[in-house]
Backbone bond lengths (Angstrom), bond angles and torsions (degrees), N, CA, C in turn:
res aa  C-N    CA-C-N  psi(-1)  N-CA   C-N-CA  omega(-1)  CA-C   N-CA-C  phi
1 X - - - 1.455 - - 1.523 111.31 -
2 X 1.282 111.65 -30.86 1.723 117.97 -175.37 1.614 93.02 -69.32
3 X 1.086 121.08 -44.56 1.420 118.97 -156.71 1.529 92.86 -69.26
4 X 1.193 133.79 -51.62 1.462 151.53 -141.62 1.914 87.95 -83.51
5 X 1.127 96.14 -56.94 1.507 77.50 179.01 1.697 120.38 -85.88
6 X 1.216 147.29 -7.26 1.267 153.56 98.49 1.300 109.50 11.72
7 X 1.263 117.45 -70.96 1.719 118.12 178.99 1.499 116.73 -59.94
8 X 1.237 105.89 -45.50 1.592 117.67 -154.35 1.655 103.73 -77.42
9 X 1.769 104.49 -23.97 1.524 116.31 -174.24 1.261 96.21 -80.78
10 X 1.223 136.32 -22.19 1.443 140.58 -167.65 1.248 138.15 -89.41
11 X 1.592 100.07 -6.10 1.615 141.29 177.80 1.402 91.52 -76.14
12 X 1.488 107.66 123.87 1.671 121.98 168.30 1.243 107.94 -119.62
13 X 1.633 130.98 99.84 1.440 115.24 -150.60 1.649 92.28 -90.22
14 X 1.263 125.42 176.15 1.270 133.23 -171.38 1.534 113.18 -88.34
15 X 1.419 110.50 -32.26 1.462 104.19 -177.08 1.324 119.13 -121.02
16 X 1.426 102.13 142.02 1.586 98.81 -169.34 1.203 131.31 -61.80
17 X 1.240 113.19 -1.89 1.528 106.12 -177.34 1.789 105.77 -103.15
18 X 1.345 98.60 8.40 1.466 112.46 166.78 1.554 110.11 -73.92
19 X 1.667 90.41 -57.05 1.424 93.52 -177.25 1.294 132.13 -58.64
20 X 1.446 112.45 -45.30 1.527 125.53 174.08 1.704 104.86 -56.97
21 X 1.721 125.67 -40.57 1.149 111.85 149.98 1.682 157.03 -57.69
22 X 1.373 94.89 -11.24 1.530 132.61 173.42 1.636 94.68 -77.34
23 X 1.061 112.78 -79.31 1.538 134.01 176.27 1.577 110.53 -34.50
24 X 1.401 118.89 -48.81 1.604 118.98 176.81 1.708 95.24 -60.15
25 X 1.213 122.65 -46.25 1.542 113.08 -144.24 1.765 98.40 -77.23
26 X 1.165 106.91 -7.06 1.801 122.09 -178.42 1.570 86.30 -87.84
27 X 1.753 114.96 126.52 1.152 109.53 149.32 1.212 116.81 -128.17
28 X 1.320 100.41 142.54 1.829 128.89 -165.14 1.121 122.28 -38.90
29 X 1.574 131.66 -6.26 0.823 124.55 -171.31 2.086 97.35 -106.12
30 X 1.701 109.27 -27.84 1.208 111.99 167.15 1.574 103.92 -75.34
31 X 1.080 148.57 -48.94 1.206 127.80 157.52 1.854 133.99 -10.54
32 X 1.258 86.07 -66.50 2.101 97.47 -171.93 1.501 84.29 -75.49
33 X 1.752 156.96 2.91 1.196 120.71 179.02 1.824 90.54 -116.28
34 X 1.101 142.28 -2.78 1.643 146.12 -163.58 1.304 88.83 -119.76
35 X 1.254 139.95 91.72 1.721 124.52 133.93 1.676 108.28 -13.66
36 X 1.026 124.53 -51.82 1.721 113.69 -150.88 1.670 83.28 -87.37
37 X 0.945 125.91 -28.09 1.866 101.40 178.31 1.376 99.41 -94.02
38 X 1.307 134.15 -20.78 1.620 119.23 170.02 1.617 101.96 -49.68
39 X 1.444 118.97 -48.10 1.248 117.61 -151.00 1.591 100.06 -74.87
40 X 1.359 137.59 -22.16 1.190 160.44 -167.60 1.165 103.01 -77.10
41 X 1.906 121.60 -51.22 1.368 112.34 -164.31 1.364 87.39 -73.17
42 X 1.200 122.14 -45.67 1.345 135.35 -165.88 1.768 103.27 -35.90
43 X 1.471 109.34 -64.79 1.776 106.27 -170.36 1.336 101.21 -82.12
44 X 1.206 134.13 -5.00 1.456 124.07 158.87 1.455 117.33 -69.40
45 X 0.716 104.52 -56.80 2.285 115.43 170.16 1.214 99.59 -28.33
46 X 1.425 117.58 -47.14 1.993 117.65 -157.37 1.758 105.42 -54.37
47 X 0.988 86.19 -45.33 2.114 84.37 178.01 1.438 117.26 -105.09
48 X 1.515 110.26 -16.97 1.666 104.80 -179.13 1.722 118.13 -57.54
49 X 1.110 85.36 161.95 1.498 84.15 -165.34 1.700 95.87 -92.96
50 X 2.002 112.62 -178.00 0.958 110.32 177.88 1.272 125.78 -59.49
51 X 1.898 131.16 153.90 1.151 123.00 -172.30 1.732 123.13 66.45
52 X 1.198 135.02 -27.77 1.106 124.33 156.92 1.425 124.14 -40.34
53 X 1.534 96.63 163.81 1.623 107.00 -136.87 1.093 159.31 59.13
54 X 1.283 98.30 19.65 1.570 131.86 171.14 1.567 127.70 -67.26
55 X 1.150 117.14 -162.37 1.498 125.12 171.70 1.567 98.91 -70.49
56 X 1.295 111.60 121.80 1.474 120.77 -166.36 1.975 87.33 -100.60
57 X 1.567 97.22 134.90 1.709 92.13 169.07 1.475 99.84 -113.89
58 X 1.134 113.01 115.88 1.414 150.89 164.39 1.638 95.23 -24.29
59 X 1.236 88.12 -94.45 1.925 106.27 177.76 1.219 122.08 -30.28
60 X 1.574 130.10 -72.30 1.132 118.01 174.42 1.958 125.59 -64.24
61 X 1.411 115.68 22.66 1.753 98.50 -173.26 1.684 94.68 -130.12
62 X 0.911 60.99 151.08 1.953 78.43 -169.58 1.653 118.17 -56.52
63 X 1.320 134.70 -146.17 2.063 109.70 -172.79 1.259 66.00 -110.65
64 X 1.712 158.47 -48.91 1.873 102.12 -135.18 2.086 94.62 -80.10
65 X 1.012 108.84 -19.58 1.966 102.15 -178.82 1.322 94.58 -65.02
66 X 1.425 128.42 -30.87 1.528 106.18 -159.42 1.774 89.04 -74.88
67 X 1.296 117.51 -54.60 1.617 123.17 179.69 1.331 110.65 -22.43
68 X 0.917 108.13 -52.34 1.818 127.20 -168.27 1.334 102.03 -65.15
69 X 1.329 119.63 -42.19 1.470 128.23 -150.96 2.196 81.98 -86.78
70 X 0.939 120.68 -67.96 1.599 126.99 167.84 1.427 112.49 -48.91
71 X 1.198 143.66 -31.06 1.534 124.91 144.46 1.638 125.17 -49.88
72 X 1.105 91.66 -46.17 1.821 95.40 171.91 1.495 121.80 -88.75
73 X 0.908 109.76 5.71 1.645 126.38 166.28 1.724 111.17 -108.85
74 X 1.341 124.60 -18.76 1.322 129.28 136.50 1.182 116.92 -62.51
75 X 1.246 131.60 -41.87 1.791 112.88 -168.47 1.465 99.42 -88.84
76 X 1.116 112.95 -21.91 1.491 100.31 -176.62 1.635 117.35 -82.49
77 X 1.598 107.52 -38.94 1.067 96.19 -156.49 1.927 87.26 -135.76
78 X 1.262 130.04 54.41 1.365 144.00 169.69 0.839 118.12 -152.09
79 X 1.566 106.56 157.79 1.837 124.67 -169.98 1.468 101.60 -134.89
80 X 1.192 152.16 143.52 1.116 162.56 103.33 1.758 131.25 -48.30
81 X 1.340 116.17 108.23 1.329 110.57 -178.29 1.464 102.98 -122.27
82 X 1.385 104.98 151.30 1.594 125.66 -179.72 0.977 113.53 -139.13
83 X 1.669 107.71 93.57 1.594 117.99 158.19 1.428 142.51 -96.96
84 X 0.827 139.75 -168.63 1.836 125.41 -177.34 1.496 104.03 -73.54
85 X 0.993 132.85 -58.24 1.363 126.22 -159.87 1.715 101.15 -88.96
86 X 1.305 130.80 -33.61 1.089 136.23 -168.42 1.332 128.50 -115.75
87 X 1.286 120.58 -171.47 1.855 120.06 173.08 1.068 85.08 -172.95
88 X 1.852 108.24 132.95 1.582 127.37 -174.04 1.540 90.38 -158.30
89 X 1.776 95.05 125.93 1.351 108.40 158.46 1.576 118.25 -134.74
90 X 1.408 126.43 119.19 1.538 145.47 -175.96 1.400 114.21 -99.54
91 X 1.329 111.37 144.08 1.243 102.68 168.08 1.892 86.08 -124.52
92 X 2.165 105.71 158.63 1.305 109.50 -177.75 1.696 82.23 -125.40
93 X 1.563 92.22 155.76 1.624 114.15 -149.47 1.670 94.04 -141.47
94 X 1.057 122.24 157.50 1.124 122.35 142.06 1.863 111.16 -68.37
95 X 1.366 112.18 153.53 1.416 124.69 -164.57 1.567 113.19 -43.54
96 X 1.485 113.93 -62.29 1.238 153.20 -166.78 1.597 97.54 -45.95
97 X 1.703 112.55 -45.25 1.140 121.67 -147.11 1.997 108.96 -96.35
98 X 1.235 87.16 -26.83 1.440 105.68 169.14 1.575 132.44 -13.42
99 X 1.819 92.68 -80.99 1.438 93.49 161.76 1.333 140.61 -88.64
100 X 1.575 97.69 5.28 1.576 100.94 159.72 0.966 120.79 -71.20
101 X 1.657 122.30 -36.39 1.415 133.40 -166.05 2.193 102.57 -71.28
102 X 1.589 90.48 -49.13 1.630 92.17 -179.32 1.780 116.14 -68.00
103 X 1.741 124.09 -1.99 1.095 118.48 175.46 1.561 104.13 -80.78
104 X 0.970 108.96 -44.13 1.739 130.79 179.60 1.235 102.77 -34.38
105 X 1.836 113.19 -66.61 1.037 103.50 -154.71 2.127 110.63 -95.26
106 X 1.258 79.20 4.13 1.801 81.96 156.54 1.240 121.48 -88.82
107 X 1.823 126.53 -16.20 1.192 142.36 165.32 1.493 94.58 -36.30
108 X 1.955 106.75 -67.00 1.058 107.22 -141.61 2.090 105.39 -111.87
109 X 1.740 85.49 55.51 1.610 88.06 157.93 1.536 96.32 107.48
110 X 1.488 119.27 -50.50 1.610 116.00 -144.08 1.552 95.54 -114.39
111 X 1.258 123.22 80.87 1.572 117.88 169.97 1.654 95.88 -59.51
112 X 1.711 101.74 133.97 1.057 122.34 176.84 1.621 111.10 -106.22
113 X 1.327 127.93 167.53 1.681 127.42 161.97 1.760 113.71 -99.92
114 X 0.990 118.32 125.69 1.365 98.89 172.99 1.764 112.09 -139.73
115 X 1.707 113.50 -170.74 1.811 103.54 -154.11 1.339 75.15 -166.36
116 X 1.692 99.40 171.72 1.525 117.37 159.92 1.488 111.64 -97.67
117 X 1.436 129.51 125.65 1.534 109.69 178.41 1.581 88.28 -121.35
118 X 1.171 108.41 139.47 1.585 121.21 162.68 1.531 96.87 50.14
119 X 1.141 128.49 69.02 1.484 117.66 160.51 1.619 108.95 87.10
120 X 1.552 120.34 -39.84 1.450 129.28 -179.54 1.108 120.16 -95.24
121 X 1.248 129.64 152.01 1.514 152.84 145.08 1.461 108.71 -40.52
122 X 1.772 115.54 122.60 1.555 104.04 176.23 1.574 80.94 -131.02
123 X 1.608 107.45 144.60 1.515 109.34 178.71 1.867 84.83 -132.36
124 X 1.429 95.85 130.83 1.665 107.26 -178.42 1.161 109.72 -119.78
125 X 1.387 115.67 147.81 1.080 135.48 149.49 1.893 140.34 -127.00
126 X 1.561 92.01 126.89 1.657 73.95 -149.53 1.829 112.81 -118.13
127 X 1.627 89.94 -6.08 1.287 110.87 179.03 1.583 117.46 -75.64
128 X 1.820 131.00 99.27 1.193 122.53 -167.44 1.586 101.41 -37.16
129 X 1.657 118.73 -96.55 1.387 104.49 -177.81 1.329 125.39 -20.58
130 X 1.290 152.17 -44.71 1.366 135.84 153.60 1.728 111.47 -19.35
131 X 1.576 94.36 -73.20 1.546 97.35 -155.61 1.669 94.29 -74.56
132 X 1.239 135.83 -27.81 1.213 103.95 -172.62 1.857 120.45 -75.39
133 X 1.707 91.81 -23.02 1.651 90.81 173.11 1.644 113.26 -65.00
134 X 1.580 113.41 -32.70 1.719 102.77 174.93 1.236 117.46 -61.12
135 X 1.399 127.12 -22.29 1.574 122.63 -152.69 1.401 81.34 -83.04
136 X 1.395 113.63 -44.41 1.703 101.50 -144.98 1.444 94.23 -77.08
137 X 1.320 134.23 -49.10 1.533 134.98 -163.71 2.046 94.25 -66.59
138 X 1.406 118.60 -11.30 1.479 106.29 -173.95 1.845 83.82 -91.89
139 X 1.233 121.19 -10.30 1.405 115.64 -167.42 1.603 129.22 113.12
140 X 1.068 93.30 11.86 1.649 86.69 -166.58 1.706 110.37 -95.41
141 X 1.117 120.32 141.68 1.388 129.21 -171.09 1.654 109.30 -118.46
142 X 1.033 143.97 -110.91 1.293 146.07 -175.86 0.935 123.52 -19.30
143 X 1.498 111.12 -53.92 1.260 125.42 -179.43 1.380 125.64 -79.72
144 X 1.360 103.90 -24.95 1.962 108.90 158.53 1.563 108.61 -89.12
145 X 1.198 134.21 9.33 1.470 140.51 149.36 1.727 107.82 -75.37
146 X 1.131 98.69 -49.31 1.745 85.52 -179.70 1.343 115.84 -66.14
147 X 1.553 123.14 -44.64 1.364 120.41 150.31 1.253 134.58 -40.49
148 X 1.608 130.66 -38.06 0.979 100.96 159.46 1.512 123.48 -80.56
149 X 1.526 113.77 0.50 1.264 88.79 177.94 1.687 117.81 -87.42
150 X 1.059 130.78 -46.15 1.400 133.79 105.99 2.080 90.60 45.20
151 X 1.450 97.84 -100.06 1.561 106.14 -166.90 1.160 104.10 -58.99
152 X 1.620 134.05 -39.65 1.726 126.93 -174.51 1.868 114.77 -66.91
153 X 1.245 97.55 -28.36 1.703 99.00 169.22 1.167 124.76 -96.91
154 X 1.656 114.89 -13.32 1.642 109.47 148.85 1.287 115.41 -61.78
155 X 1.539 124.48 -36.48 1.403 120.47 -157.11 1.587 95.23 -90.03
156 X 1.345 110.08 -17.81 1.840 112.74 -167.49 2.433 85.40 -76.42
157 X 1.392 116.63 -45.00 1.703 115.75 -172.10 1.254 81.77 -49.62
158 X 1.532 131.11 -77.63 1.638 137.16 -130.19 1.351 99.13 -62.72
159 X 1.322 112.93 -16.31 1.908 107.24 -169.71 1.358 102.15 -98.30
160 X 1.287 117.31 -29.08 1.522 135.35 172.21 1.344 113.55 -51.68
161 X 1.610 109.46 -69.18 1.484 132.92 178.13 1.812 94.18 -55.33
162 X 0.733 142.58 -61.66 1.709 149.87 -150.59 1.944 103.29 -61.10
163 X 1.717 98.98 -65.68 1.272 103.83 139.17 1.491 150.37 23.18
164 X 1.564 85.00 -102.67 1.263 103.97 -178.98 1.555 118.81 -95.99
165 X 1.627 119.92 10.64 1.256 143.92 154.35 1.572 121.49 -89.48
166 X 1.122 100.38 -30.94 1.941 118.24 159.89 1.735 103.83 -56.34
167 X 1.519 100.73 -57.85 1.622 113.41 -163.48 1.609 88.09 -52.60
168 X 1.749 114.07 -79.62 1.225 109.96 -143.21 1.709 114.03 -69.43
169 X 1.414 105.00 -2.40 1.504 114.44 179.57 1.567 81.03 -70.50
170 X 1.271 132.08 -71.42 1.667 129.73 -138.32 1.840 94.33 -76.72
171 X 1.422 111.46 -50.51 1.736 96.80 157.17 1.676 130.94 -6.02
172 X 2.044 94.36 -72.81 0.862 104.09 171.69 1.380 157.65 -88.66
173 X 1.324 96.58 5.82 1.258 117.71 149.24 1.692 130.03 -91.21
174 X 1.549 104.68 -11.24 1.571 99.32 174.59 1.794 91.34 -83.39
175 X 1.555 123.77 -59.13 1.889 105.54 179.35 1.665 117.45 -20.44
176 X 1.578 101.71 -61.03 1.112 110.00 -176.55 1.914 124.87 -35.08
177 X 1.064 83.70 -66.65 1.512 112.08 163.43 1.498 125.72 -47.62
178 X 1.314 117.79 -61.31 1.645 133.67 149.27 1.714 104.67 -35.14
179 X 1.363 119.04 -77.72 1.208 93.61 173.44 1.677 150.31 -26.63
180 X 1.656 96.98 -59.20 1.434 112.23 158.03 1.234 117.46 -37.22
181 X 1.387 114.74 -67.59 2.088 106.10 -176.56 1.301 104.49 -60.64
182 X 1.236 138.81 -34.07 1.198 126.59 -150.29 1.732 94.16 -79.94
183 X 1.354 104.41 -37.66 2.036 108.28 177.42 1.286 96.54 -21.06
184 X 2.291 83.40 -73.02 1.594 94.74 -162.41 1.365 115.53 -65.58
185 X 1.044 148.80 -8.27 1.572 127.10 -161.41 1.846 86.02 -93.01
186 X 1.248 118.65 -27.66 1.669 102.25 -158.65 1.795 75.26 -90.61
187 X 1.013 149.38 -1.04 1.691 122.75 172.80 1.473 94.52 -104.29
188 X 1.163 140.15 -7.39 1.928 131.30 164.29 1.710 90.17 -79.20
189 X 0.976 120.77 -62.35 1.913 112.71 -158.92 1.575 104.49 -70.29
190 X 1.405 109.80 -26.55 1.868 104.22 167.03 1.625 110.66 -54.01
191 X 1.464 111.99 -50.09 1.380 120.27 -162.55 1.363 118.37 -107.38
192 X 1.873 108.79 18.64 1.469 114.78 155.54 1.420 91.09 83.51
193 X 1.111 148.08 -40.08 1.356 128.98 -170.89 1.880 117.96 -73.24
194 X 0.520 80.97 9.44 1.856 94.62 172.01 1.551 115.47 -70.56
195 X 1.830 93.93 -49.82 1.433 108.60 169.76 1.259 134.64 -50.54
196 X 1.251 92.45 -38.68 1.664 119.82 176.91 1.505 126.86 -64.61
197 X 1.598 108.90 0.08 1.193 95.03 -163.38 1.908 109.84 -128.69
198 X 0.906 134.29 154.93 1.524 135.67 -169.78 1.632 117.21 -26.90
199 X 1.217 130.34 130.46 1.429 144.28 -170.02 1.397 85.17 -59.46
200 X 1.567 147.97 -63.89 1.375 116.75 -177.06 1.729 114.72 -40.53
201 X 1.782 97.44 -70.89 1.468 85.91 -177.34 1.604 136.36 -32.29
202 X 1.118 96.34 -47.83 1.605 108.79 165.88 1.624 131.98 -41.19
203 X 1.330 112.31 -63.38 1.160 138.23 145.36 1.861 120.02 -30.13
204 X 1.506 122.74 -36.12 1.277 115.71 -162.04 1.646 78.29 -106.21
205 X 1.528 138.43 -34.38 1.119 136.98 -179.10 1.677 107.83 -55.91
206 X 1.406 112.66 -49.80 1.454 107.36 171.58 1.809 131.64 -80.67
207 X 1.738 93.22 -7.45 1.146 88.73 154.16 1.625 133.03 -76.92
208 X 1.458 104.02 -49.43 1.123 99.43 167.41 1.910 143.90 -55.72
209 X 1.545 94.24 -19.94 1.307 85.03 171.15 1.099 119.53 -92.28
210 X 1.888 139.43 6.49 0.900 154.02 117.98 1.912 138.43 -13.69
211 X 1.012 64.44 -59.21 1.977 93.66 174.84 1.786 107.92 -130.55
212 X 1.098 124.94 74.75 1.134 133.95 -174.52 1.699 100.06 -78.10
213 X 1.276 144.72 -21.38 1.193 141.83 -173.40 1.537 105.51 -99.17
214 X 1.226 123.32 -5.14 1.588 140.34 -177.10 1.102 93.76 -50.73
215 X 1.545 128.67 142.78 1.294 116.37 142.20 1.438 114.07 -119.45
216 X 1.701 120.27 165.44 1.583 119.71 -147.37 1.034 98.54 -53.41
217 X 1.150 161.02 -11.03 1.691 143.00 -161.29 1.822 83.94 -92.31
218 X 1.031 125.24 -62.65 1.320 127.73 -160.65 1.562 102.37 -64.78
219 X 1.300 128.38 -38.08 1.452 125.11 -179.71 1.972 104.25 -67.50
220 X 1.421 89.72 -31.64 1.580 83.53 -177.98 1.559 122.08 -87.36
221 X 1.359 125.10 -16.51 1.263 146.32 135.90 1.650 98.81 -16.03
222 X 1.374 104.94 -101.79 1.494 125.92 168.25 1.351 120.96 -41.96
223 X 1.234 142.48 -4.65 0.820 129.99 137.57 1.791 145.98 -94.50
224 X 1.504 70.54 -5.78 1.862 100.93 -164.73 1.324 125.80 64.44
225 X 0.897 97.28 21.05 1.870 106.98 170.11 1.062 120.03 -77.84
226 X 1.325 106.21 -173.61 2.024 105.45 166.31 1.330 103.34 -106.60
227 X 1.356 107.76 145.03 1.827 110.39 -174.60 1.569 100.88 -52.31
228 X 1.307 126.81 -36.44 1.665 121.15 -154.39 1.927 94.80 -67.72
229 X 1.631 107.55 -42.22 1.523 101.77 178.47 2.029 120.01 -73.69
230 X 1.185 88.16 13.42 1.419 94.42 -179.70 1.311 110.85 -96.37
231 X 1.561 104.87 -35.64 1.662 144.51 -168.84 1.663 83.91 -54.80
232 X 1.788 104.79 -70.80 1.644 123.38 -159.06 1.169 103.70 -49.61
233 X 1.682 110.60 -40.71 1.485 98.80 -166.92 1.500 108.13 -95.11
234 X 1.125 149.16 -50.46 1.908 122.29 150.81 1.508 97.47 -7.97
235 X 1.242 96.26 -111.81 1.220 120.62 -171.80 2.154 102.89 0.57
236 X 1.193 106.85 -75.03 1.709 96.07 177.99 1.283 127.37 -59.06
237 X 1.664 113.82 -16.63 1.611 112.15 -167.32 1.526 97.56 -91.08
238 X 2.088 125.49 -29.02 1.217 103.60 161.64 1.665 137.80 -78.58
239 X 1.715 104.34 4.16 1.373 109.83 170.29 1.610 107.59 -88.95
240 X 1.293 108.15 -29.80 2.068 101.67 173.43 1.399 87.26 -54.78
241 X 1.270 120.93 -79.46 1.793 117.39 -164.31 1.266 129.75 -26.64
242 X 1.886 117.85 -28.05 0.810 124.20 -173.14 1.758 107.65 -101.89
243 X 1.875 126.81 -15.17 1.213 107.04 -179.49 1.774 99.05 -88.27
């Protein structure tokens, strides 16, 4: 967050009616307690014109003032947090100001949720794409690079984790399974009827007790079959077992 606002304070936009919009979204009272936004209102003043920093009207100014006006309404009155599982950025408002602030910023792309907590206005945002499209359109570069990188290696674990919960699910259901034929094939070859039955069947019966951790793609590999006749023949040697 230090870094994020570091950057964003460091933005000198080119036109003045940026600035004087930059400058509205700073309010004076967050100013005199932040050195780094004192110093901000401060190099914004140098070219603003008279009366700037005023009641900023939303409606009539075109998107880069409104931008401007939402960068300085981030430094003043937003937090950015980055945790492992998540990314949440709020801004706290006085009450009143709340859902003005959350119409705004659905104006501009990122419908937010917001509430009264304890007396204040909380306007959230919790959706990465949300927050990473505000940072960048408020300007932010580096620091919405680490975020996204941030989101591509969360999303690279979850595909990882998903994965390798697929694997050991299908693992564990081929043991499962392996077990079963193997019952039946040793109660058909105890009781001679094993013999009795088609050179495939036979064949996938001695494969499997061979490679008991195989699963059908690999038995059918090795045998050169098609998995579905590998399928047929399991599949019949645990129904002999069972009549």
């Amino acid at each position: 967050m230090l870094a994020l606002r570091a950057e964003l304070a460091g933005i000198d936009p080119s036109r003045d009616c940026d600035r004087e919009a930059e400058r509205a979204g700073l309010e004076p009272s967050s100013r005199r307690r932040d050195p780094t936004l004192a110093r901000l209102a401060v190099r914004l003043a140098r070219r603003d014109s008279p009366g700037g920093g005023g009641e900023f009207d939303w409606s009539a100014r075109p998107e880069h003032c409104r931008m401007a006006w939402l960068r300085g309404r981030f430094l003043s009155r937003g937090s950015l947090s980055l945790a492992a599982s998540r990314t949440h950025l709020e801004f706290v408002t006085p009450p009143e100001e709340a859902p003005v602030l959350a119409a705004r910023l659905a104006e501009a792309g990122t419908p937010p949720s917001w509430r009264v907590r304890r007396g204040r206005g909380v306007v959230t945002l919790k959706s990465a794409e949300s927050i990473q499209l505000l940072l960048r359109r408020i300007g932010a570069g580096p620091t919405l690079l680490e975020l996204e990188t941030r989101q591509v290696a969360r999303t690279l674990r979850g595909d990882l984790n998903r994965v390798i919960n697929a694997e050991s699910a299908n693992l564990g259901r081929t043991v499962i399974a392996a077990g079963r034929q193997l019952e039946a094939i040793a109660s058909l070859y105890a009781d001679g009827r094993l013999g009795q039955e088609s050179a495939a069947v036979r064949a996938v019966a001695a494969a499997r007790r061979e490679t008991p951790e195989a699963t059908l793609g690999e038995l059918a590999e090795r045998l050169s079959m098609h998995r579905s006749a590998v399928q047929r023949a399991l599949d019949r040697i645990e129904r002999l077992a069972l009549a």
